[in-house]
C-alpha positions in Angstrom: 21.1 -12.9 -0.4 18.1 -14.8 -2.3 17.9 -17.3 0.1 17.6 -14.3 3.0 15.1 -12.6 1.3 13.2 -15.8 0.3 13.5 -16.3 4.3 11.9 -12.9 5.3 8.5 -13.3 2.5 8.1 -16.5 4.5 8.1 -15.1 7.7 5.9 -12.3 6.2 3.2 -15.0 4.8 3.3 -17.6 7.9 2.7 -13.5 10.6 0.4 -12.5 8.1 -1.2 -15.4 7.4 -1.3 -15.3 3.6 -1.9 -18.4 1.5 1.0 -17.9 -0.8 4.4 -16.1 -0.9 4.4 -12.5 -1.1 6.1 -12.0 -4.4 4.6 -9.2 -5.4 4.0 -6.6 -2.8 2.6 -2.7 -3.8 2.2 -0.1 -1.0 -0.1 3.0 -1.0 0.3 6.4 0.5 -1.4 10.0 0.6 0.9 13.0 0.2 -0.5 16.6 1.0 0.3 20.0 2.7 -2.9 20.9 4.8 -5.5 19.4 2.1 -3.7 21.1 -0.9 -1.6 19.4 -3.5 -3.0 15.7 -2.6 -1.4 13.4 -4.4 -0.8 9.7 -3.8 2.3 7.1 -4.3 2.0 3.2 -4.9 5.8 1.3 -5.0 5.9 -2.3 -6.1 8.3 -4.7 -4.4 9.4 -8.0 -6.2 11.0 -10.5 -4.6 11.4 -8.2 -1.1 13.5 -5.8 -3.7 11.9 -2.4 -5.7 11.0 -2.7 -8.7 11.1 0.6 -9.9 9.3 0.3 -13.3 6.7 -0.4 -12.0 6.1 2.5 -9.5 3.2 5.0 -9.7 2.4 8.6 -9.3 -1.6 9.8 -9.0 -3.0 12.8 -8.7 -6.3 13.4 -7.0 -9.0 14.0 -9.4 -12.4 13.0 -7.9 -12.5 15.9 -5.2 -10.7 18.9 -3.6 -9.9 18.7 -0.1 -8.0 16.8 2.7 -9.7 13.4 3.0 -6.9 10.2 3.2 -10.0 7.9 2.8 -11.5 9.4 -0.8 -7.9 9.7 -1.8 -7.5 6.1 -0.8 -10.8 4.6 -2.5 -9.9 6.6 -5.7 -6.4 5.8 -6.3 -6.4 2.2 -5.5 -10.1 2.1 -7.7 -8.2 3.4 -10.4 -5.1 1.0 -10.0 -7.0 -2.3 -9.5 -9.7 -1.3 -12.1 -7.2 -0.5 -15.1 -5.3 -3.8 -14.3 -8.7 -6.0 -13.8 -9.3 -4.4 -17.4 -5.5 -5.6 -18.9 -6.0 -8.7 -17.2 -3.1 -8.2 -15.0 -2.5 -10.3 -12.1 -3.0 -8.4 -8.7 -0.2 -8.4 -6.4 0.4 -11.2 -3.5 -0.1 -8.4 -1.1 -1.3 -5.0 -0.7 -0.5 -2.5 2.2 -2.4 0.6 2.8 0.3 3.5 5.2 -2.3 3.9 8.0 -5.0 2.4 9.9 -8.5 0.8 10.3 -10.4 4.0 8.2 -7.5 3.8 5.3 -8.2 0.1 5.1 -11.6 0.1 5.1 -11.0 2.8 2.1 -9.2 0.8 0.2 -11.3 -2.7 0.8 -14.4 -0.8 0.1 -12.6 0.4 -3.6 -12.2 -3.4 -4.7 -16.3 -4.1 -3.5 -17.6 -0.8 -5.1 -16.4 -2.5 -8.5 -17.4 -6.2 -7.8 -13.5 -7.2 -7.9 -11.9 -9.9 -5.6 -9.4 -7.9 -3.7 -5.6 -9.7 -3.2 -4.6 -9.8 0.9 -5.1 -6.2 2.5 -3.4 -4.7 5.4 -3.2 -1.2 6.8 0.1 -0.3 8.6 -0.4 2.5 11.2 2.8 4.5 12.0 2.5 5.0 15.7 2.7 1.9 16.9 3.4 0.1 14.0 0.1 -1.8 13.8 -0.7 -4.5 10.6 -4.7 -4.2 10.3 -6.6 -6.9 8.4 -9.9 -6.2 6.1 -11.2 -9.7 7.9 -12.4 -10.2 11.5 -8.8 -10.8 13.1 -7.3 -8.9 15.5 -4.6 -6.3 14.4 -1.5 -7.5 15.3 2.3 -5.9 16.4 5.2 -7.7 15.2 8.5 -7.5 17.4 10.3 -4.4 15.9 12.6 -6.7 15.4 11.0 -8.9 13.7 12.8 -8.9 10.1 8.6 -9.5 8.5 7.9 -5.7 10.0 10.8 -4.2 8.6 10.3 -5.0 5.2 6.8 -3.8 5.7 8.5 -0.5 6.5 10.8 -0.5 3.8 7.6 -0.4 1.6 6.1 2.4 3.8 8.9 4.5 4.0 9.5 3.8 -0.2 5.6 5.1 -0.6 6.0 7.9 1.5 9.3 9.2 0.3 7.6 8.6 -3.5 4.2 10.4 -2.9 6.3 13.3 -0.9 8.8 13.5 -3.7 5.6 14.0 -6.1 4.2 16.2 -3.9 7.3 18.6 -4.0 7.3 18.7 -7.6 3.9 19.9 -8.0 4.5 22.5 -5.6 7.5 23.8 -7.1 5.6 24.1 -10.2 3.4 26.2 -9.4 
């Protein structure tokens, strides 16, 4: 099983290009219903496994409104900032659920406080398309391609996360 796994991260960092093995792999996504309730998931993989500790739950708090790329800028701001601040080390990889706008979101949240940012992609759902903050050309893996569906695995985690969230808050009020 270790040795599969270890397999798939090297697949993911020779399609991705990525200078070293995706260890460490957190995932970002927006949950709301119709602008209301917007909160916003990120799961941490380690190893191509969750690790469940370290998951986290945000709530909006710099407006009110439906807007995926504020939401974006502000939770990931908030995530990178408070870890640049512990001297944490920043994952191997971060992916962003969506596409070129979402990306440029979250890229623009790493400049707008002077910090290095870690790989960044954007997975878009429709046709499964890995966008890159740098000038290369998104790029769609084989759906079969095992790379893709770990990327997925860490989409679908985020989502069901933020949604999960997003139903509690509602049933609260």
């Amino acid at each position: 099983k270790r040795t599969e796994t270890h397999t798939v991260l090297k697949e993911l960092q020779s399609v991705l290009k990525l200078s070293k093995l995706p260890h460490h792999i957190e995932c970002f996504d927006i949950s709301h219903i119709s602008g209301t309730f917007v909160v916003a998931s990120m799961v941490r993989f380690k190893n191509g496994k969750p690790d469940t500790d370290q998951y986290r739950r945000y709530k909006i708090k710099s407006f009110i409104g439906n807007d995926d790329y504020r939401a974006i800028e502000e939770v990931v701001t908030r995530r990178y900032l408070r870890l640049h601040k512990e001297n944490k080390a920043f994952p191997d990889l971060i992916i962003i659920d969506g596409g070129k706008g979402q990306l440029g979101s979250a890229l623009r949240a790493f400049l707008g406080q002077g910090l290095e940012p870690p790989p960044l992609i954007g997975l878009a759902k429709k046709r499964e398309t890995v966008y890159f903050t740098d000038d290369r050309a998104s790029l769609n893996l084989s759906l079969k391609s095992d790379a893709l569906r770990l990327l997925q695995r860490l989409r679908n985690e985020a989502h069901r996360f933020a949604n999960t969230f997003n139903a509690e808050i509602r049933s609260r009020r």
